[in-house]
Every structure is written in C-alpha cells, then in structure tokens.
C-alpha positions in Angstrom: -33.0 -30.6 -30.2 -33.8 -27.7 -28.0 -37.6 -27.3 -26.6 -38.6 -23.8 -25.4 -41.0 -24.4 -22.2 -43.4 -22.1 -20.1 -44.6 -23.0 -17.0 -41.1 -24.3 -16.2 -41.2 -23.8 -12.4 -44.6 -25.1 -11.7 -45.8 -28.8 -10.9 -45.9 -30.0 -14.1 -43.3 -28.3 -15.4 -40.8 -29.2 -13.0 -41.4 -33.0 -13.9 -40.7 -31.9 -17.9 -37.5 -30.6 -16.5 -36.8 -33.9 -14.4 -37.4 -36.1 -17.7 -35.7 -33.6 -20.1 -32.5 -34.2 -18.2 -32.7 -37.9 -18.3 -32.8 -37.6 -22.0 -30.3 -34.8 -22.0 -32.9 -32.6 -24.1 -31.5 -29.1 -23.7 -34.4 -27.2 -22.7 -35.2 -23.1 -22.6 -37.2 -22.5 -19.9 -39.3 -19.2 -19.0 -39.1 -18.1 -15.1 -40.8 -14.9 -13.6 -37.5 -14.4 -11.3 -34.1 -15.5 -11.0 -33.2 -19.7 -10.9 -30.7 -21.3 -9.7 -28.1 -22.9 -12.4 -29.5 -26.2 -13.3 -27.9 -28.2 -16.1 -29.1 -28.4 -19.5 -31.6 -25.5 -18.7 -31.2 -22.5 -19.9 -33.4 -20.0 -17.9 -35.4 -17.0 -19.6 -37.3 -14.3 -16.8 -40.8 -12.8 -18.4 -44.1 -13.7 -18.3 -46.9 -14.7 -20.7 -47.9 -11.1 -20.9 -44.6 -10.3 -22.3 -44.5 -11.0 -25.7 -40.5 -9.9 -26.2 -39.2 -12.1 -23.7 -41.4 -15.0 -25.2 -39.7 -14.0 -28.7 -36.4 -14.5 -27.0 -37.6 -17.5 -25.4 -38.2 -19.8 -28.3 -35.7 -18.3 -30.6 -33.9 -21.1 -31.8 -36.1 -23.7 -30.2 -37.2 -26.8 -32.3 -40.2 -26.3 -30.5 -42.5 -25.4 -27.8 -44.4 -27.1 -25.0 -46.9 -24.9 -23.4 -47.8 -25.7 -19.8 -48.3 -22.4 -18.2 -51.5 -21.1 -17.2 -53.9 -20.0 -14.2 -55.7 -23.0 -12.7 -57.5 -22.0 -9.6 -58.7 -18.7 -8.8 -61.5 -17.2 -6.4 -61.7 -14.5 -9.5 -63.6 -16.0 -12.6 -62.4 -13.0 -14.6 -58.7 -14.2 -13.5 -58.3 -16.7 -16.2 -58.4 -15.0 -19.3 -55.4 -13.1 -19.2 -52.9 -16.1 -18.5 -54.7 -18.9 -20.5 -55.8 -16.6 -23.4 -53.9 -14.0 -23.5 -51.0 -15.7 -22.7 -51.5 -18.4 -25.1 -52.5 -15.8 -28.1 -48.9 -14.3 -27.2 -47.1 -17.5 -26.9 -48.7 -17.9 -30.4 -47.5 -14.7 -31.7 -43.6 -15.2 -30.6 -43.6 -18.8 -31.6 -45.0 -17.1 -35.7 -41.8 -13.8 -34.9 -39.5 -16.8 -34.4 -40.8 -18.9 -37.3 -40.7 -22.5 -34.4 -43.5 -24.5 -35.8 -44.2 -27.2 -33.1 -46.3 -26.6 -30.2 -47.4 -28.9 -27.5 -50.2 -27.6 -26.0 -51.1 -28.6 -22.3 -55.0 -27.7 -21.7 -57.3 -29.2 -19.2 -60.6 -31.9 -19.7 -62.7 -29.1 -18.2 -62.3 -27.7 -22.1 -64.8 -30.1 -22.7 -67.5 -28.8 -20.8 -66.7 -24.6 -20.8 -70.0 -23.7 -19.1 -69.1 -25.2 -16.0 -66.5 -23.4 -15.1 -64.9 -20.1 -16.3 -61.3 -21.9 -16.0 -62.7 -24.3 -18.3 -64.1 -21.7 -20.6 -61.0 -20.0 -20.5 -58.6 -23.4 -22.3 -61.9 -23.7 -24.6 -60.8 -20.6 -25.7 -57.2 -21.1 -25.4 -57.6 -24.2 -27.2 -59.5 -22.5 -30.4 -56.4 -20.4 -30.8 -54.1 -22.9 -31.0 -56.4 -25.1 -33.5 -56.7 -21.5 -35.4 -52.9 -20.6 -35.2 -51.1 -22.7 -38.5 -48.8 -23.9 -36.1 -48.0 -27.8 -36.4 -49.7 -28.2 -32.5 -51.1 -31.1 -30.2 -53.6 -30.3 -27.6 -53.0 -32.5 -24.1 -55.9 -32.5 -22.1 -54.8 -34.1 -19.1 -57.3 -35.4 -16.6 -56.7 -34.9 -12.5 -52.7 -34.8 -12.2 -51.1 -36.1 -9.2 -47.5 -36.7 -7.9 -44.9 -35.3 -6.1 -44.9 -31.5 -5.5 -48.7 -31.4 -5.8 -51.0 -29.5 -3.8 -54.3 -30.0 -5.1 -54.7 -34.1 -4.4 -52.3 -33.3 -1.2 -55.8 -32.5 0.6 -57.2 -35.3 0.2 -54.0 -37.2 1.1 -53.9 -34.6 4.4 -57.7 -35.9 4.8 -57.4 -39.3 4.2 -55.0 -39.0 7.1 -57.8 -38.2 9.3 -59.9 -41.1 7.8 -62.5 -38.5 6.8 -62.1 -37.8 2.9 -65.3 -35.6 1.6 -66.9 -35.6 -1.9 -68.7 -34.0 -4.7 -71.5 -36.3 -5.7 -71.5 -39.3 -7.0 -69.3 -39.3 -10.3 -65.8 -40.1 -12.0 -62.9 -39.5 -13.2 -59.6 -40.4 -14.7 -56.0 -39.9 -13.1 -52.4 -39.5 -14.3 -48.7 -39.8 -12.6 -46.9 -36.4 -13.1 -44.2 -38.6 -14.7 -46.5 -40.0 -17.3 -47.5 -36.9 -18.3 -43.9 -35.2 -18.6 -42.9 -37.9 -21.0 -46.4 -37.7 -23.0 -45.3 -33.7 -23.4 -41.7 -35.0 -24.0 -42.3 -37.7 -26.7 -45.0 -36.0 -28.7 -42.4 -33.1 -29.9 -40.6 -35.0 -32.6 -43.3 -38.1 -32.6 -44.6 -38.9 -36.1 -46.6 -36.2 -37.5 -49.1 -38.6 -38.9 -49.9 -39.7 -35.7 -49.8 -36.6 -33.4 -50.0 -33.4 -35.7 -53.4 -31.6 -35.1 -54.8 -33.8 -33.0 -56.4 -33.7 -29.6 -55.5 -36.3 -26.9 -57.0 -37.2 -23.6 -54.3 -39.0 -21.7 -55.0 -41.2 -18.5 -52.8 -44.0 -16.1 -54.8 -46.8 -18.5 -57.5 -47.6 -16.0 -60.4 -48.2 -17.9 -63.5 -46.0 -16.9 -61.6 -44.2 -14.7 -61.7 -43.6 -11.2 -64.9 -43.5 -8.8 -64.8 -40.4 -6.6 -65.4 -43.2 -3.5 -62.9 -45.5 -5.1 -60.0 -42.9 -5.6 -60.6 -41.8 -2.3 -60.3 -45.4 -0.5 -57.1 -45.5 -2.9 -55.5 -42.4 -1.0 -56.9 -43.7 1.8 -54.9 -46.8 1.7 -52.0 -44.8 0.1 -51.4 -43.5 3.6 -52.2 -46.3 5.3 -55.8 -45.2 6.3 -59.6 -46.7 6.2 -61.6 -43.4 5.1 -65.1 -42.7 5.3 -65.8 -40.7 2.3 -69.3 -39.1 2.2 -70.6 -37.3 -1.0 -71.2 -34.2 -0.3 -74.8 -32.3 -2.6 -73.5 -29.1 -4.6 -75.0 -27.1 -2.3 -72.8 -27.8 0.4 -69.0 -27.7 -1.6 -70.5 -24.2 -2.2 -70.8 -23.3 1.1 -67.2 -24.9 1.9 -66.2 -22.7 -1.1 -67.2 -19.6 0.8 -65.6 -20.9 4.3 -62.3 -21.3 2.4 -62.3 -17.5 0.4 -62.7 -16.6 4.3 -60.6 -18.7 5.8 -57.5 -18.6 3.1 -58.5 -15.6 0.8 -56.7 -15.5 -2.7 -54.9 -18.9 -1.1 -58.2 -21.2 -1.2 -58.1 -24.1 -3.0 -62.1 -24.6 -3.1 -63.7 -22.0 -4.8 -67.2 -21.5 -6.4 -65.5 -21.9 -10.0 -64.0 -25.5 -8.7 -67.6 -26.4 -7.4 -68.8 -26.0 -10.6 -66.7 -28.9 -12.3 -66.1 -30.4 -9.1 -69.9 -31.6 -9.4 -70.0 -32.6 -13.0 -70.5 -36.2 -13.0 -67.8 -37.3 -15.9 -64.2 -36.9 -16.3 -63.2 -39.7 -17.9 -60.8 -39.7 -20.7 -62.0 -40.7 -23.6 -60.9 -43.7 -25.3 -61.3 -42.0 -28.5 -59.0 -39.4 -28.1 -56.0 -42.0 -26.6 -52.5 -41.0 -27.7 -51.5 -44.0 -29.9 -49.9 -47.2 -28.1 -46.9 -46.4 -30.5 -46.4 -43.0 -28.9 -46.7 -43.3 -25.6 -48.1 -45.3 -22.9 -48.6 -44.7 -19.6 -45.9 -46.7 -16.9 -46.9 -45.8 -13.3 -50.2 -48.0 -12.4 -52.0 -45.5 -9.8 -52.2 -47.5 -7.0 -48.8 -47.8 -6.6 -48.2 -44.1 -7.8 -50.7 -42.6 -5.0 -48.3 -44.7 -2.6 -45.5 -43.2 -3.7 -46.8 -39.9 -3.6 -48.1 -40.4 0.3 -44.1 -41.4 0.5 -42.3 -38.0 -1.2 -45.3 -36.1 1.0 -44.3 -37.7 4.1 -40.1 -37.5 3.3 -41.1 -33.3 2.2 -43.1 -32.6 5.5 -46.2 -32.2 3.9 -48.4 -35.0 4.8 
C-alpha cells in the first residue's frame, strides 16, 4: 500500500512519517521545498493551492490522509485559502487520479464554527469532504500534544515558572501525537463498515476530559513544578491577544481568533463519536505522555 500525505513536514505529520516507517508503509509525501532523503518517503514540492502537483501527488496512492491546513493566524481571513481551498483541491486531484480513500484530519472547534473563524473554516472544509463521493473519515482531534509541539510548549515553558494562566473555568480532552498518527494510520484500510463516512472524535481515554486547572497541575508536575494556575475572564486573554500581535507579529501564538475558543467552556470528545475499540485505541496514558514530552523538550533545548 502506498498513502499520499499533506502536511508531511508539520507536527503531526512528522509523527505519520515516524509510524509509517515502523510499518514500512511507503508513503508520498507533499513538501513546499526540498527534503532530505528519508526512507520509504518519497517527497513531492507544491502546495495545496497547486492542484497539478497534488494530481501528481496521489497518483498511484491507495489513498490519502489529509493533515495540512492553517491553524493559527492573527488574520481571520487567513484560513480559508489553506483549509478550504486547499481541501476543495485536494478533493479535486484525489477525483483526476480516481484514489478513493481520504482521511480527513479536521479540528473539534468544527463543532462550534461561530467561535472562531479557524473553526468556521474545517466546518467548511468538513462539508466538502462529506459532499465529495470520496470513501472519507473525518478526525477531529482534540488539543494535540507531544514532541515537536509548540502550542502546549507554553504552558510547559510556564509551568516552569510555577505560574500557568487560563481561560475560564472549562475542559477539554487531550491526545499523544503518537496516538493520533496511528488513528490516521489504521483507519486507511480499517473495515469500511466501521470507519467509512463517519466522523470521529478521538481522545487519550480519559473520561470527561481534562480540567483547564487539572491539565495544567499535570504539566506542572510534568516538569517537576507546583503551578499556580489562575483563570483568566475573556476580557483579559483579549488583551494578552493584542500584547502578543505587538510583541511577536504574524509569530503570536495568542490571537483574538484563539480567544474565542480558548473561552468556550467544552472540548470534550464525545463518547459518541469514539473510533471503535476494534480500530484503534489509544496507548500513551497522558500523565505519563506530558512527562515524556517535558523530557524530548528538555533533551531539544526548548524547555
């Protein structure tokens, strides 16, 4: 079997990569620049917006997992051109080259597309797919965390401090990079009676999820820290939102469109949209994953 992938270089899809060559999947993977040689990868340069290079991308794949996308942005009007566009296009090569399977990776925020315009942007994303013919799965993966990430590595970088901020009172569900490179892994060829046109909210099996005060004592003792960990009122993540478009630019990782879901008081996968025991389950219990992030953080330089 050969899988065609986009968003190949990225966080996630660097940990598809990692679990592809321990199965020895070949993979065809889509890069905006030259990559080093790395086996059993066979590299492809274009972009979503390039509807040729995706052609030549997934010709001859068995199928396609689609991870690429914009997921933070000071811009609202940002989004819909990579998680749109480029999943209309993605759509459109996958029909030229007549591969049927898709593996769609979208976001929880889908769930609630007023929030946020990210959000609004995989609600839309998402319809296309549903819309397309295509044999597809829709992952909508809750908060992802691991080694090479940079959007829990605040928190870790706070927790360090013993000072971890949050949005108000609410919570949400986790998941080990790992766990969710397999889950993108085994639902290619996984019984289409089970998987085929359906949409699944994956999680690290912790029932209810995650407090926003519990996950952050977690990280907390991940590093080897007590934190305090005040929730912060809307009003003021928006202000911080503004202090880091001054501070970082382009580069901030709070924005005004993160605020927005940031403050939404569920996140929770749902139970009724768990990928079936006989599919996958998740291996990597947080607690111990968070602690092995703070580790590969620490042994990188970043924490």
């Amino acid at each position: 079997m050969t899988i065609a992938l986009t968003g190949a270089t990225g966080f996630v899809g660097q940990a598809v990569l990692d679990e592809a060559a321990q199965r020895e999947v070949a993979m065809c993977a889509l890069t905006r620049r030259a990559q080093q040689h790395r086996a059993g990868v066979e590299w492809f340069e274009g972009t979503l917006a390039d509807t040729a290079s995706l052609e030549t991308l997934v010709r001859g794949a068995d199928a396609m997992i689609h991870v690429a996308g914009l997921t933070n942005s000071s811009d609202p009007a940002a989004f819909d051109a990579p998680n749109v566009d480029g999943t209309a296009h993605v759509i459109a090569a996958m029909k030229a080259a007549k591969c049927k399977r898709l593996v769609f990776v979208s976001s929880l925020s889908a769930r609630e597309p007023d929030l946020s315009a990210y959000g609004a942007s995989k609600a839309r994303a998402e319809e296309l797919v549903q819309a397309s013919g295509l044999d597809w799965t829709i992952v909508r993966p809750p908060g992802v965390y691991g080694p090479r990430d940079i959007d829990y590595l605040e928190m870790f970088r706070s927790a360090k401090w013993g000072f971890v901020p949050l949005p108000p009172r609410g919570a949400s569900s986790i998941i080990h990079v790992s766990d969710l490179a397999r889950l993108l892994l085994d639902l290619v060829d996984a019984s289409p009676a089970l998987v085929r046109r359906k949409i699944f909210e994956p999680d690290d099996g912790r029932e209810g999820g995650w407090g926003h005060d519990e996950l952050a004592k977690a990280i907390g003792q991940a590093v080897g820290r007590r934190v305090f960990a005040p929730h912060l009122p809307k009003s003021v993540l928006e202000l911080g939102a503004k202090a880091d478009k001054m501070l970082r630019g382009d580069k901030a990782r709070l924005t005004a469109d993160r605020v927005g879901y940031m403050t939404y008081p569920n996140w929770v996968s749902r139970s009724a949209l768990k990928v079936p025991a006989a599919v996958w389950q998740p291996y990597i219990a947080s607690r111990e994953g968070l602690k092995l992030t703070a580790q590969w953080y620490r042994e990188e330089g970043w924490l």
